[in-house]
N, C-alpha and C positions, 0 to 999 in steps of 0.2 A: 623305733621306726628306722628304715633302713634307706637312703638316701642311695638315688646315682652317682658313679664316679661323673666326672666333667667328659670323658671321654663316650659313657655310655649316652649321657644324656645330649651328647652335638649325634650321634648314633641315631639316637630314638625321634631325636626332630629330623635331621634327613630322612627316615622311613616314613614320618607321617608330612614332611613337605613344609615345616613350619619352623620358626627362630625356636632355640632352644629355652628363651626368657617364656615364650607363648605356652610353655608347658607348665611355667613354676607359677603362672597367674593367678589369681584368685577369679572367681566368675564376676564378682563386681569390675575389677581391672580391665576383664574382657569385652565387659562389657562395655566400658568408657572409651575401649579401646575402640571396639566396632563403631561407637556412634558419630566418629569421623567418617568414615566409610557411609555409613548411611544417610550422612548429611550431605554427601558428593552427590551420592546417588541420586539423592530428590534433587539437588540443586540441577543435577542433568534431565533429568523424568519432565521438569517441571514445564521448559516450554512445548516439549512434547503431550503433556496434559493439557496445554491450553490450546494447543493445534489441534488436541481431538475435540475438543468442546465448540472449538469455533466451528469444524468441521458438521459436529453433531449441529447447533443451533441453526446452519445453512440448510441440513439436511433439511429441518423442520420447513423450510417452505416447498420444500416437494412432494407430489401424491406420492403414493404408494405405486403407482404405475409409473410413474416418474423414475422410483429408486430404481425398481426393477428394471425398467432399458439402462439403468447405468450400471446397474451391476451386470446386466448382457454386456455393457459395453467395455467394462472394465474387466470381465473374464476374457473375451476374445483380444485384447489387448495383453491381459498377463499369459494366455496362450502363445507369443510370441515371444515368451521369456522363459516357458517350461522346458526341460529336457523332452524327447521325444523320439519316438521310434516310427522311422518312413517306415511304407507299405505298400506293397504292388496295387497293380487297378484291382484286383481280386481282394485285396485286402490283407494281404497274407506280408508278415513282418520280414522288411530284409537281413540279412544274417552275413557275419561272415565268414571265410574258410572255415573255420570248425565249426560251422553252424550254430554257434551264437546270433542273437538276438544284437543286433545293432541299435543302439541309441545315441541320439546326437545332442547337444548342450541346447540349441534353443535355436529356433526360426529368425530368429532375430537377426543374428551374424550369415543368414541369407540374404537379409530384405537391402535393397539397394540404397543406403542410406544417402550417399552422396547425390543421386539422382534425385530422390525423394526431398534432399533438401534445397538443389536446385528446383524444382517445380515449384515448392513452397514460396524462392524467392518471388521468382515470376508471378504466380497466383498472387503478393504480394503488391506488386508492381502495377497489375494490373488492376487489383482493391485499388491502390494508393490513386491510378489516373483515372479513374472512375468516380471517386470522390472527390481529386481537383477540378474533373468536369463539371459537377454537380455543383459545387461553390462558384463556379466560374458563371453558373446560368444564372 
């Protein structure tokens, strides 16, 4: 049986992207080897598995009509985060000098964040003296 020299075989793991030891392994080795890797992996998945269950078990106390206005509400909300392409009042796509199709990154980096989150203070402000009214009566 005929063996790489040391030169073909550091060769043949740069073309395939891997340590040249990775090539002379046995499939059990590889195996041991991966199940580091796969143990990181779940260990990262993991709280994200329990955020979807807790998410799931919430969902459980909403109708069906329920989901549905949040999923209207959660699409027009991710609508503010998709790429997109403006359109005149006729509807027709605007373009630029070579008549390309212009598309923009997302609605989002239009909306006036700083103002938006001015008002929020305020609307806060004015929850918060509304309720010391309340306790005060």
């Amino acid at each position: 049986m005929n063996h790489p020299t040391y030169e073909n075989l550091i060769g043949i793991a740069k073309f395939f992207n891997v340590m040249p030891s990775e090539l002379l392994r046995t499939e059990k080795e590889a195996a041991v080897g991966e199940t580091t890797a796969v143990l990181d992996r779940i260990d990262e998945y993991m709280p994200k598995v329990a955020e979807i269950r807790r998410v799931m078990h919430m969902m459980g106390d909403f109708s069906p009509r329920q989901l549905d206005g949040l999923a209207e509400q959660l699409n027009e909300i991710m609508h503010y985060f998709r790429p997109y392409t403006p359109v005149d009042e006729d509807g027709v796509p605007d373009t630029d000098q070579n008549g390309r199709t212009i598309t923009k990154q997302s609605k989002y980096r239009d909306l006036p964040i700083k103002e938006i989150h001015q008002a929020y203070q305020e609307l806060k402000a004015i929850q918060s003296y509304q309720v010391d009214k309340l306790n005060l009566n």
